[in-house]
C-alpha positions, 0 to 999 in steps of 0.5 A, spaced: 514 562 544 522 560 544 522 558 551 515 554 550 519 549 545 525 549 550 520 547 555 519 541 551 525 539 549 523 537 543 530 539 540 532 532 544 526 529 541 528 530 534 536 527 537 533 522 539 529 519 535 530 513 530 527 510 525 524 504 525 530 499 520 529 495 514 526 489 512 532 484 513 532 482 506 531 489 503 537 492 500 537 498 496 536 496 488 542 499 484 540 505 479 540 500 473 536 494 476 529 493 474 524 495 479 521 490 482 514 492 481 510 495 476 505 501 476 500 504 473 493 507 475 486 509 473 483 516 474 476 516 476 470 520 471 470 524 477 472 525 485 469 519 490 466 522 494 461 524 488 460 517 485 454 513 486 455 506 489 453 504 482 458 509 478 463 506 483 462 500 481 463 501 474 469 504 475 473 498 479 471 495 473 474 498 469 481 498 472 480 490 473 479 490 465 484 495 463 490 491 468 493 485 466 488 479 467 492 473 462 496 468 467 496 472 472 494 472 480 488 477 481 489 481 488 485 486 491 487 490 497 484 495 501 485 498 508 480 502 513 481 507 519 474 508 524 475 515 526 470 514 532 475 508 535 482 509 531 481 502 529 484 500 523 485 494 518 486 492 511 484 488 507 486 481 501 481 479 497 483 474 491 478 469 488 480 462 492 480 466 499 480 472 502 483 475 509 483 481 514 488 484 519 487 488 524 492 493 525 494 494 532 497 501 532 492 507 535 489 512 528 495 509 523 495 513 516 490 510 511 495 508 507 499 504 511 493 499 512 493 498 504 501 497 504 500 491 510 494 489 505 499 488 500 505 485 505 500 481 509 497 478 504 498 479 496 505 479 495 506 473 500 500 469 498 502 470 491 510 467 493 509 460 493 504 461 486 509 461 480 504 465 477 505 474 475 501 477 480 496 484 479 494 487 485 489 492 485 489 498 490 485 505 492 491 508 496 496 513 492 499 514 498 501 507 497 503 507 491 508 513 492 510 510 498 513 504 494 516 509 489 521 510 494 528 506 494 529 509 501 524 511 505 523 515 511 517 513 514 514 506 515 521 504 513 520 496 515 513 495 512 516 499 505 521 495 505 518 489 506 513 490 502 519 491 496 523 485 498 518 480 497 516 485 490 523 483 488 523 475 492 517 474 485 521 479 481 527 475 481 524 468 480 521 470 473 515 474 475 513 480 475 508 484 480 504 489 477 500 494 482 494 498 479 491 503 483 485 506 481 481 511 482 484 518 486 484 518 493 490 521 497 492 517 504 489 521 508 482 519 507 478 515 512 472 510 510 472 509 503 464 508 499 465 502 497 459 498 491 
């Protein structure tokens, strides 16, 4: 086994490798500063997979009701592999417009298809919106991703993400990201009602 690894030369893979930089603008916050974005998250009665197209339903609406709704953008973002072909996009959908990305990497994680859902299009559709933002998502994956002052994986599109989170926060607005329901990032296609 050891020489099978040698032949491989995967201790120089590992020196070599490097991560992907940050966002440009991302700077790691303080401990005292206020974080950008505010979280909060809805369990589901019981597992997705269990809930009919009608029990799905109701219960998207009750996350959006339970989020704030008062002088606030309403966004809701979503993302999707086909395991057949490893394509992948995500998806924004807001009441004045909705938009779809496609996702040019072969087989990405899920939950980096809802973290260019909220990149592409929620937060930098909202930054020239002078108004609080709500962001519904299913990716708890993402949302821990976002939890993370220095991430290790997917370095650029995270702090891209908390970059702009932080470009709305400092201008007086705040960016609440509601997840519901409780599917890891490691799901695939998603029911939706």
């Amino acid at each position: 086994m050891a020489k099978s690894i040698e032949a491989l030369n995967t201790q120089q893979v590992f020196l070599n490798f490097k991560q992907d930089p940050p966002h440009p603008t991302y700077s790691t916050p303080a401990p005292w500063e206020a974080p950008p974005l505010h979280f909060s998250a809805q369990k589901l009665a019981k597992s997705k997979a269990d809930l009919s197209p009608t029990e799905l339903a109701s219960e998207a609406r009750a996350s959006v009701r339970s989020a704030p709704t008062h002088a606030v953008d309403v966004f809701f973002t979503d993302g999707s592999v086909d395991t057949t072909t490893g394509t992948a996009s995500a998806a924004v959908h807001h009441d004045e417009f909705a938009a779809l990305y496609p996702i040019p990497h072969p087989n990405p994680p899920l939950y980096r298809n809802e973290l260019l859902g909220h990149t592409k299009g929620a937060l930098q559709l909202a930054v020239p919106r002078d108004i609080n933002v709500t962001i519904h998502a299913e990716s708890l994956g993402a949302i821990q991703a976002l939890q993370t002052v220095s991430p290790k994986d997917n370095v650029n599109l995270i702090t891209s993400v908390l970059a702009t989170a932080k470009n709305i926060h400092d201008s007086g607005r705040h960016v609440h990201l509601k997840i519901w329901g409780s599917q890891p990032h490691r799901d695939t296609w998603q029911r939706s009602g």
